[in-house]
N, C-alpha and C positions, 0 to 999 in steps of 0.2 A: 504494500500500500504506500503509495509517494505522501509525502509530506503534506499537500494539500488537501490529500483525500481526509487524510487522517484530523486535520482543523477541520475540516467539516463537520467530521461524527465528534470531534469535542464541543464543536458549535451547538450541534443538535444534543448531546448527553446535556450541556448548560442550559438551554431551552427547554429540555424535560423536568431540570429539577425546579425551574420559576426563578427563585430567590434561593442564596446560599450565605451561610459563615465561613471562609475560608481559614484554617488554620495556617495564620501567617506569618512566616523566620524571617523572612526576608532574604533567603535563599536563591538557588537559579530558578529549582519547580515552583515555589509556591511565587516569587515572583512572578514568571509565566504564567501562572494559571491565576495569579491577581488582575494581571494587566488585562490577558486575553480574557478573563471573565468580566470585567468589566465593558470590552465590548458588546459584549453579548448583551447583559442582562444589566446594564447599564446603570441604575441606581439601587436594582434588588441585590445586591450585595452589602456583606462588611463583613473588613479582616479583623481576628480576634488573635494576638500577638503575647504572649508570655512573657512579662519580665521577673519571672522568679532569679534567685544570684545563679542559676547553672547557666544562663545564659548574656553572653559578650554584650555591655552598656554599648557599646560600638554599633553592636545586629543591633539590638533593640531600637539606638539611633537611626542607622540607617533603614530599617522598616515603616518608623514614623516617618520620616521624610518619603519615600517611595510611595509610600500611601497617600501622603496629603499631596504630591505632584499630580496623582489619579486623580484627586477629590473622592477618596473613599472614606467612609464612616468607619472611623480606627478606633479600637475600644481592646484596653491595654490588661491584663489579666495577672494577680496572684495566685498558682495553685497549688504553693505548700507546701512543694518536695521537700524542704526543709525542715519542715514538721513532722513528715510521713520516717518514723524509726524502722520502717521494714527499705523504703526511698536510701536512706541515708547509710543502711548497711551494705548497700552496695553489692547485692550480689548479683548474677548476671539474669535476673525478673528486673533489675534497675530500669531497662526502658520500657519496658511493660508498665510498670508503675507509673511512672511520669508519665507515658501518655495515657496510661488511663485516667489519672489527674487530669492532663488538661482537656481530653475533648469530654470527659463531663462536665467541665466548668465551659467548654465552648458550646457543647447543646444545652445548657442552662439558657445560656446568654441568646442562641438563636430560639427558644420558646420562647422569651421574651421580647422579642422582637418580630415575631410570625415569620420568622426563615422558616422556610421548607425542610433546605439539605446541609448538613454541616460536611464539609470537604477537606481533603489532605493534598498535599503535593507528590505523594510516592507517584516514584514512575518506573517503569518497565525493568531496568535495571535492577530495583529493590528485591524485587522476585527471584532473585541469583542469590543473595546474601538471607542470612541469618537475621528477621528482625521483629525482635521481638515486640518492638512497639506498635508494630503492622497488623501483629495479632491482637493488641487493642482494640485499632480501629476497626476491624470487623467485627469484633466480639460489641462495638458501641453502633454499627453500624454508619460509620464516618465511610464514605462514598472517596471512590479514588480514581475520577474520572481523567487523570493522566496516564493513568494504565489500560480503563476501559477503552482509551483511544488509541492504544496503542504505540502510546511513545516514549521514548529513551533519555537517556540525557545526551547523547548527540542530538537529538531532531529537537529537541528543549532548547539547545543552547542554536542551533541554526533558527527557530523559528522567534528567539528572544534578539536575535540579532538582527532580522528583517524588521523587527516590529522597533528597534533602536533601543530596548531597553540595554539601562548599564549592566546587569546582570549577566550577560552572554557569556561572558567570560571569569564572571567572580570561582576563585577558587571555591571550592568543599569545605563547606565550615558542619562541625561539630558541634556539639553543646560543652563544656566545661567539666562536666560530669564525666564522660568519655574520657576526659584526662587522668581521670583516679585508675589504677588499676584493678579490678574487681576485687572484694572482699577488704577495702583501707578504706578505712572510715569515709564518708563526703562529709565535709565542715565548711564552714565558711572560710577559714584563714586557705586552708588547702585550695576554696576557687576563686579567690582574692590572687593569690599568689601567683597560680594559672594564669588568670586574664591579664596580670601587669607585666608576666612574663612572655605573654604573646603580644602585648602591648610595643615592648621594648623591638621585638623582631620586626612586628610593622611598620613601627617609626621609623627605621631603618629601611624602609621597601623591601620586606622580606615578605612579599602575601601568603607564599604559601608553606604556612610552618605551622607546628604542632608542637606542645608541651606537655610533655608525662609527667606527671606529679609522684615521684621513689620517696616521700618524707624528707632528706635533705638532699636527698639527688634529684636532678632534671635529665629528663632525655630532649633534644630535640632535632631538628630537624637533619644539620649536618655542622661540620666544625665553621665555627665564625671565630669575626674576630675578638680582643682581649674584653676590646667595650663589654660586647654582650656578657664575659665570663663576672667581668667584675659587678655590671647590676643585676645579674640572677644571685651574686653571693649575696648582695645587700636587702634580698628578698630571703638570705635564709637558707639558698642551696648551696652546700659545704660544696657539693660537689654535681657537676655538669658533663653528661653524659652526649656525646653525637651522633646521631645514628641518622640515616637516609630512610624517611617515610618510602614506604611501599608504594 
């Protein structure tokens, strides 16, 4: 199916559900499927966005922005991970939980509103990996009309860049949680630490890095220079690990 076949039946899936919540990162998918749904269904939308601490002030920033260039009704969400002691033990149900957190608090939010359909960004490629927050969404019944159309994140990122959003090309962001290594506690100082230390690598035009959180060791992305070794120590990592993401 060519690329245009396939915006059609996501034209027509947008069209069937009326009005939607979109659960929105600010991401490459749920970007795309912000912008392109707001074609469609034009004012029966609104993004409903997470700023609990597992996720980067930066995304959260650049989400609000992205959404009010649309003119979309952006309504900002706590759901608690932090409070949740099964959330914070961190075993690998970790993103089962979280999303089961937030797309209850996002079908809250759309019965209040008379949305129809509450929506995720997974797309085609998700269906390869292990994901446990996937199985959330079905189990809430959160609709994944980037999959029902058949598309990837090649044809995501070619079809974000016809349409000129800055998103085409944003690297794979993660949540901050994903930083902890399964079963080490999640705290705040531990995703404080994370975001200031991927902070540092951005500042620097590093976009696409990743920081493991070892207690007083860091892993990241690959050896840089002294700057970075000296303000990861002043956040507390004795020591700095470099390893080349996958």
């Amino acid at each position: 199916m060519k690329n245009q076949d396939k915006q059609k039946l996501l034209s027509d899936i947008l069209k069937n559900y009326g009005s939607v919540a979109i659960a929105f990162s600010g991401g490459v998918d749920s970007s795309f499927l912000l912008a392109f749904a707001k074609k469609i269904l034009k004012n029966k939308i609104i993004a409903v966005t997470s700023t609990d601490a597992i996720h980067s002030q930066k995304e959260i920033d650049f989400a609000a922005d992205f959404a009010k260039k649309l003119n979309i009704k952006h309504i900002f969400i706590n759901c608690g991970q932090m409070e949740s002691l099964e959330f914070q033990a961190n075993t690998q149900k970790r993103c089962y939980i979280c999303k089961k957190l937030i797309f209850k608090k996002i079908k809250n939010i759309a019965l209040s509103y008379k949305i129809k359909r509450v929506i995720h960004g997974e797309n085609r490629d998700d269906l390869k990996k292990i994901r446990p927050g996937f199985k959330a969404a079905q189990e809430l019944n959160i609709a994944s009309p980037l999959i029902d159309a058949g598309m990837d994140k090649k044809i995501i990122r070619e079809l974000s860049k016809e349409m000129e959003l800055t998103t085409w090309n944003k690297p794979s962001i993660s949540c901050l949680a994903t930083s902890i290594p399964y079963n080490s506690l999640i705290t705040y100082k531990k995703l404080n630490a994370i975001e200031s230390a991927e902070n540092i690598l951005k500042n620097l035009k590093i976009s696409t890095c990743k920081v493991i959180h070892y207690g007083s060791a860091a892993q990241i992305l690959k050896r840089l220079d002294k700057i970075i070794l000296k303000r990861f120590k002043e956040l507390g990592f004795n020591k700095v690990d470099f390893k080349k993401l996958d």
